[in-house]
C-alpha positions in Angstrom: 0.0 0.0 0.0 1.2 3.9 -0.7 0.3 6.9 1.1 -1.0 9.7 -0.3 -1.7 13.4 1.2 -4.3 15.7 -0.3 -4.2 19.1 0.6 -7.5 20.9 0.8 -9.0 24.4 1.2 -12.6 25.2 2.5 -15.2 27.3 3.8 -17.1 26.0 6.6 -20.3 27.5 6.9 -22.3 24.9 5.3 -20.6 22.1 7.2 -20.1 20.3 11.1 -16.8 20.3 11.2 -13.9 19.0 9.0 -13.7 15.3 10.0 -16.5 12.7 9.9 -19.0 12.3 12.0 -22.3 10.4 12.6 -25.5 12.4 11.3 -23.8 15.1 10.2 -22.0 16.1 7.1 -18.1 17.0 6.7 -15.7 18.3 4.7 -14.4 14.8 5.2 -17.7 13.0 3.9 -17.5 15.3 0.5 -13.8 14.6 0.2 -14.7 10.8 0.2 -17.9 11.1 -1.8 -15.7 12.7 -4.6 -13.1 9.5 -4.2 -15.5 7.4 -5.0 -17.3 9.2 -7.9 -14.3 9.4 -9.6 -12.2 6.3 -8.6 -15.1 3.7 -8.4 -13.3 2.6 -4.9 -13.7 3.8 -1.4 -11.5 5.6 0.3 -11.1 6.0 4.4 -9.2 9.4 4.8 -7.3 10.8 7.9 -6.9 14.4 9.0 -4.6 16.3 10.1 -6.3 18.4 12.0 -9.5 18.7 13.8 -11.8 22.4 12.4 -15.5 22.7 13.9 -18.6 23.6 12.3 -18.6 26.9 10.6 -14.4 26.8 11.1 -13.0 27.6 7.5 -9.6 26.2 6.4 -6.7 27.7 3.9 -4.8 24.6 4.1 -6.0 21.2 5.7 -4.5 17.9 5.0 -6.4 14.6 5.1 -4.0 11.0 4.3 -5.4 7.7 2.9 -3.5 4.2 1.8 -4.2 3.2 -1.5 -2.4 0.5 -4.1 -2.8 2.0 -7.5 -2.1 -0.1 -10.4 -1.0 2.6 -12.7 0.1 5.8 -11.0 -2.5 8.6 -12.0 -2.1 11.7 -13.6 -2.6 13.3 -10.4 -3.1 16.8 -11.5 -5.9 15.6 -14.0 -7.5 13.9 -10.6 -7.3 17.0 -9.0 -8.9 18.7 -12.1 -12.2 15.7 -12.2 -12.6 16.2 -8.0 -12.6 20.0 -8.0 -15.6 19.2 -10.8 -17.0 17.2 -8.6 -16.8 18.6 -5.2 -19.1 21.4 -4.0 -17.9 24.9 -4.6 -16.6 25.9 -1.3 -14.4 22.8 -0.9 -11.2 22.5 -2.8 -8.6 20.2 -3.6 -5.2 21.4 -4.3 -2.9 18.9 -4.5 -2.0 15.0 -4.2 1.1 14.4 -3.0 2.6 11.0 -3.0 4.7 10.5 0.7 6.5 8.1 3.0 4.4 5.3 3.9 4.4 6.1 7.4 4.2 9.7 7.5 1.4 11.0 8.7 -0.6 14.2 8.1 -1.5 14.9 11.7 1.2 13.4 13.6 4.2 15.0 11.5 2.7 18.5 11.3 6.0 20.6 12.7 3.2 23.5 13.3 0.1 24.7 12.7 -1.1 28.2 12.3 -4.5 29.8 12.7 -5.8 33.4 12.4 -9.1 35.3 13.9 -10.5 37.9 11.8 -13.1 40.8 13.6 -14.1 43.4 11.3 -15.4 46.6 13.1 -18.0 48.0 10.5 -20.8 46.1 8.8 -19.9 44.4 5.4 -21.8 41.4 4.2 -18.6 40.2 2.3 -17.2 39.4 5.6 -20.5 38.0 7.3 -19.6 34.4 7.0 -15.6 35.0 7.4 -15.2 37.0 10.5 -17.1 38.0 13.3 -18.8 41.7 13.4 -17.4 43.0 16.8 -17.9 47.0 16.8 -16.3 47.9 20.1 -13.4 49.9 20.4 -10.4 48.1 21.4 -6.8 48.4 23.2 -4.4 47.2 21.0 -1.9 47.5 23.0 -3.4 45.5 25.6 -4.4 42.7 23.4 -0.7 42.2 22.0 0.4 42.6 25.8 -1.9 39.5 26.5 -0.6 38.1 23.3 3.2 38.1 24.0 1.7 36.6 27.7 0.2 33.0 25.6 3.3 33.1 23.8 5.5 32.6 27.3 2.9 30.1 28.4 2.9 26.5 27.7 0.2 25.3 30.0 -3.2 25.6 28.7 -5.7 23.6 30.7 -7.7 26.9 30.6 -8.2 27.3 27.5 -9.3 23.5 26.8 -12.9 22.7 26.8 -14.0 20.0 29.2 -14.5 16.6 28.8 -11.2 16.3 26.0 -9.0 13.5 26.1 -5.4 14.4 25.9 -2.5 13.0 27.9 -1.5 16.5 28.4 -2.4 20.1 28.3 1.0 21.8 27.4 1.7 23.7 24.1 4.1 25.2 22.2 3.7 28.7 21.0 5.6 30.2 18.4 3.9 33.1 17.4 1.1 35.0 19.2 0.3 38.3 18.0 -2.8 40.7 16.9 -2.6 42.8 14.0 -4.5 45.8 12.1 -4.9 44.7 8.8 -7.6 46.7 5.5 -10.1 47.9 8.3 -9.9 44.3 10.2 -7.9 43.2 13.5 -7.0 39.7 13.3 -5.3 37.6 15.9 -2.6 34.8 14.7 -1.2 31.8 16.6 0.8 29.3 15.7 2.0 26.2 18.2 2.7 22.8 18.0 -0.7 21.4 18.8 -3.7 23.0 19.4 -6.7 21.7 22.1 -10.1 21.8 21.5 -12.0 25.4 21.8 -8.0 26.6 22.3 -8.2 29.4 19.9 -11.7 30.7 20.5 -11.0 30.7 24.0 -8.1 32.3 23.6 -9.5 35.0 21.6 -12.7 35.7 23.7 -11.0 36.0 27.1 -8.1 38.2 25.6 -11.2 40.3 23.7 -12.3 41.0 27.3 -8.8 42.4 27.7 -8.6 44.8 24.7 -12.0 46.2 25.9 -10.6 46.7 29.7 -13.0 44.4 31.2 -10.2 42.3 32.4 -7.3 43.8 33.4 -3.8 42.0 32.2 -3.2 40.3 36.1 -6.5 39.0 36.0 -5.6 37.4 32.7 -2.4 35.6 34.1 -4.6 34.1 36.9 -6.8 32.9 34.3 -4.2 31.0 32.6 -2.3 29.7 36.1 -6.0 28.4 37.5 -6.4 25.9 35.0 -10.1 25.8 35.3 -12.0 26.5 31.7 -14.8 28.3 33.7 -13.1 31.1 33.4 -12.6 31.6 29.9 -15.0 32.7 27.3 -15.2 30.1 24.7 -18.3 32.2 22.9 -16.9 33.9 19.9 -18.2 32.7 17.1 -16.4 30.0 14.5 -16.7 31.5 11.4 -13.9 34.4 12.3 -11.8 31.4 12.6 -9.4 29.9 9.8 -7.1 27.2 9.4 -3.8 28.9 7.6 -1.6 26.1 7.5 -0.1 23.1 8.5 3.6 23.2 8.5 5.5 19.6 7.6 
């Protein structure tokens, strides 16, 4: 058996998440439904990493084994399942690997950005979150340099997920004015689930002076998600990459 990695792009407003699940559709069922238009054959996919309903994705890699008797013409695949697939799901490449790499296990990084634009624009409505408040940007980037010191993030996990441990690496941490939006980009070794949301909402409460900077560190030592305001919404939130 070869492995193969296809690299997708996507926007997640019409979908649960990005990997299967029961009763629901994914970016992951459309990705296999396509597979087996076009190849006659099923295909059981692997991702690299976890996005949740509404989350939209730049770059997302999913890995499958497959023995091919001819090697394909793999851009003309990608042509036929872009044809195939739904518009706001993309393939952009096939990539022939090691057979025991492993799109989620070998990412070196990942990176994800939250966009809030301040004005009303319904070209944004579905790819950032309309959050008309006036901000301290200052503040924010001083809670921002504060995650990127950190490494423990119980916090900022939602309950009930099973990991063997709570620490991340941070690499880059910072919020930025960019054409009339702020966006915040992170990028760490591994993320945990509702990490970047949470991250986002409590430091929002920062940039707005509701919570002052202290009261933000004793957030992140108490290790207790009650604290921490998961509610932003998903669709500001986007995938950028996975770094191999």
């Amino acid at each position: 058996m070869s492995r193969f990695f296809i690299e997708v792009s996507y926007k997640g407003t019409s979908y649960a998440g990005f990997q299967a699940q029961k009763n629901a559709n994914t970016i992951q069922d459309e990705v296999e439904k396509a597979l087996l238009v076009y190849f006659k054959e099923n295909f059981m996919l692997t991702g690299s990493s976890r996005t949740d309903a509404g989350v939209h994705a730049l770059q997302n890699f999913f890995h499958f084994d497959f023995e091919f008797t001819t090697i394909p013409d793999w851009e003309k695949v990608v042509y036929h399942l872009n044809a195939i697939l739904p518009a706001d799901i993309v393939v952009k490449a096939v990539l022939a690997v090691k057979d025991d790499a492993h799109c989620r296990f070998d990412a070196q990084y990942r990176t994800y950005e939250y966009t809030l634009y301040m004005y009303k624009d319904p070209f944004l409505e579905d790819r950032g979150y309309f959050y008309p408040y006036k901000l301290n940007m200052g503040l924010l980037n001083a809670a921002a340099s504060i995650i990127k010191e950190t490494t423990g993030f119980e916090s900022f996990s939602k309950r009930n997920t099973q990991v063997r441990t709570f620490n991340c690496s941070i690499y880059e941490s910072e919020w930025m004015l960019k054409e009339g939006m702020i966006i915040y980009r992170v990028s760490a070794n591994r993320f945990l689930r509702g990490m970047v949301r949470g991250l986002v909402g409590t430091m929002l409460k920062v940039g707005r002076e509701r919570t002052s900077i202290e009261e933000f560190i004793r957030i992140i030592e108490s290790h207790d998600p009650t604290l921490v305001d998961f509610a932003v919404p998903p669709q500001g939130l986007k995938l950028l990459q996975v770094v191999y």
